[in-house]
N, C-alpha and C positions, 0 to 999 in steps of 0.2 A: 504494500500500500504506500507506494511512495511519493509522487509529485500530489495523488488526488487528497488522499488521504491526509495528507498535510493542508490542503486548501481547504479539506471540511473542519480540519480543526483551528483555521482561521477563523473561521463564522460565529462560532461561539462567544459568547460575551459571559464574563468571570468578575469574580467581586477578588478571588483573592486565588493566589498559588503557591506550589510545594513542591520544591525541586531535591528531588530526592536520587538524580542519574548518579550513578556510579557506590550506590548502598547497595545492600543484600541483606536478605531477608533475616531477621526482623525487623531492621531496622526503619525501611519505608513505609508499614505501615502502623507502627508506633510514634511516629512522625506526621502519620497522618490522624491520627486518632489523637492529638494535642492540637493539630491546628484545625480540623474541622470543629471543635469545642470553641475555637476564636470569633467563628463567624455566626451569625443568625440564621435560625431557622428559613430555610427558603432560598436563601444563598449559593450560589456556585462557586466549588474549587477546582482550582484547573491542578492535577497533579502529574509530575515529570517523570517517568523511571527508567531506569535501564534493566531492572533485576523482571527476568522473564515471571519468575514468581510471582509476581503481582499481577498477573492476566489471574491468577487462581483465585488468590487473596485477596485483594483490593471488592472484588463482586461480592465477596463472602462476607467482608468488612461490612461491606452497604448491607447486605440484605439481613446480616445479623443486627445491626444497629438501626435498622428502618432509615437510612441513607437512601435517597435517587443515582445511582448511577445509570446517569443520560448517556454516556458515548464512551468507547475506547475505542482509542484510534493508535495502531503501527506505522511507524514511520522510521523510515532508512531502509528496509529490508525489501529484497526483489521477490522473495514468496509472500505471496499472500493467500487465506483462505481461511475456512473454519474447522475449526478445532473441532471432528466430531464428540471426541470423548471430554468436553468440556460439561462442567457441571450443568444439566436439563431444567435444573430452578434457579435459574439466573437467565435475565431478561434475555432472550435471543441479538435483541442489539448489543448486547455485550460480547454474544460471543464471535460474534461475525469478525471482527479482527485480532484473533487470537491464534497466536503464530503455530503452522503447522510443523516447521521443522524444529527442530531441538538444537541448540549451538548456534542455531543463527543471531547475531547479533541485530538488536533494534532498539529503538526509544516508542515508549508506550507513554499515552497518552490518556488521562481521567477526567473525564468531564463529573462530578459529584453535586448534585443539590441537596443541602444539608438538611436531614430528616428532624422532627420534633426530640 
C-alpha cells in the first residue's frame, strides 16, 4: 500500500499523535494507553509504528477498551493484502491492511477515536 495508501492517510484530520517507529512490543502500546487518557472522548489519535505487532495489538487495544479504530493504513511496503488469519472480531476495515508477509518491513498507521 504505498503511494495510495499514504494519500488516504493524508485525508484524515487528528487532534493529537504518537510516534512510536522504531519501539517493540510493549512498549507502543503502553505508550499509547497514556496518551489516549490525554485526549477527550471523541477525539482522534493518529499513531506511528514500525513494530509489525501492532496490526495485532493496537485492534485488540480499541476493542478491549471501547476505542474506534477508524483506519490502519501500511505504508512503504510493495505487498499488500489481507491478512486472512487476522483476528474475525475486529472491524474488517482494520484488517484490510495488514501485512501478509512476515519480515517485510513497513510503517503502520492508527487512525483511533477515543472511546468513553
Amino acid at each position: 500500500m504505498s503511494e495510495r495508501a499514504g494519500e488516504r492517510a493524508d485525508e484524515w484530520k487528528w487532534d493529537d499523535e504518537l510516534d512510536t517507529r522504531g519501539l517493540f512490543c510493549p512498549e507502543p502500546v503502553m505508550l499509547l494507553h497514556n496518551r489516549i487518557a490525554d485526549i477527550q472522548e471523541g477525539q482522534i489519535l493518529k499513531v506511528m509504528a514500525t513494530d509489525p505487532s501492532t496490526t495485532r495489538d493496537i485492534p485488540r487495544f480499541c476493542q478491549f477498551l471501547n476505542h474506534e479504530l477508524l483506519e490502519t493504513v501500511e505504508v512503504g511496503n510493495a505487498h499488500e493484502g489481507t491478512d486472512e488469519s487476522a483476528d474475525k472480531s475486529v472491524n474488517k476495515s482494520v484488517n484490510k491492511s495488514v501485512k501478509k508477509s512476515a519480515g517485510q518491513s513497513g510503517e503502520f498507521i492508527f487512525f483511533i477515536r477515543r472511546g468513553a
